[in-house]
N, C-alpha and C positions, 0 to 999 in steps of 0.2 A: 504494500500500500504506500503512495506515495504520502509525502507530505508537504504542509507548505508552512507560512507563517502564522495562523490559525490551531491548525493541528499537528503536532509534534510529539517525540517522545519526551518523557518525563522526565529525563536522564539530560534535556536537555533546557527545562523549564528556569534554572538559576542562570545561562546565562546572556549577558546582553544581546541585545537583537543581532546586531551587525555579525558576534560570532555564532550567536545561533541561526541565524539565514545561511551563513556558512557550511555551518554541522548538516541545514539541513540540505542544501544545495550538495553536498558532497554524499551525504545518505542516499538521495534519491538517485546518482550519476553510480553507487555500488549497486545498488538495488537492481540500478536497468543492466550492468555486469554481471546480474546473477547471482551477488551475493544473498546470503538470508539475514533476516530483518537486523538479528539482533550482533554480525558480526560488520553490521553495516554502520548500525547504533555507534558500536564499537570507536570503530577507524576513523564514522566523521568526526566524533566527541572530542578525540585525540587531534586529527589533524587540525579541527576550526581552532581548538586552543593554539597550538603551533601557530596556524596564521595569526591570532589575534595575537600574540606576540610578538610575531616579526612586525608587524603595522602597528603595533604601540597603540593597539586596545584596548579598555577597560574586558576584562573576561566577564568575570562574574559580577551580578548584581552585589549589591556594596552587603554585609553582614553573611556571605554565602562566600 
């Protein structure tokens, strides 16, 4: 199931849009690779935080 900015996994609810648009733009581009849901969860969570660090992101909402 794809996702967008409405609907998301949970694992991805703490943090900021920019890297969670990320997480999810990268979930949906494993997902259409064939990966399964939750090893896709996985890789984007990992990689959008990577990007929001190389761009000098805020990651997570502030107390998370």
């Amino acid at each position: 199931m794809p996702w967008d900015k409405d609907n998301y996994p949970d694992s991805m609810k703490n943090f900021m849009a920019p890297v969670r648009n990320k997480a999810i733009e990268i979930a949906n581009a494993l997902l259409d690779d064939g990966y399964e849901e939750g090893r896709a969860i996985a890789i984007a969570t990992a990689q959008a935080k990577e990007w929001g660090e190389n761009h000098d992101k805020q990651i997570r909402k502030k107390g998370h």
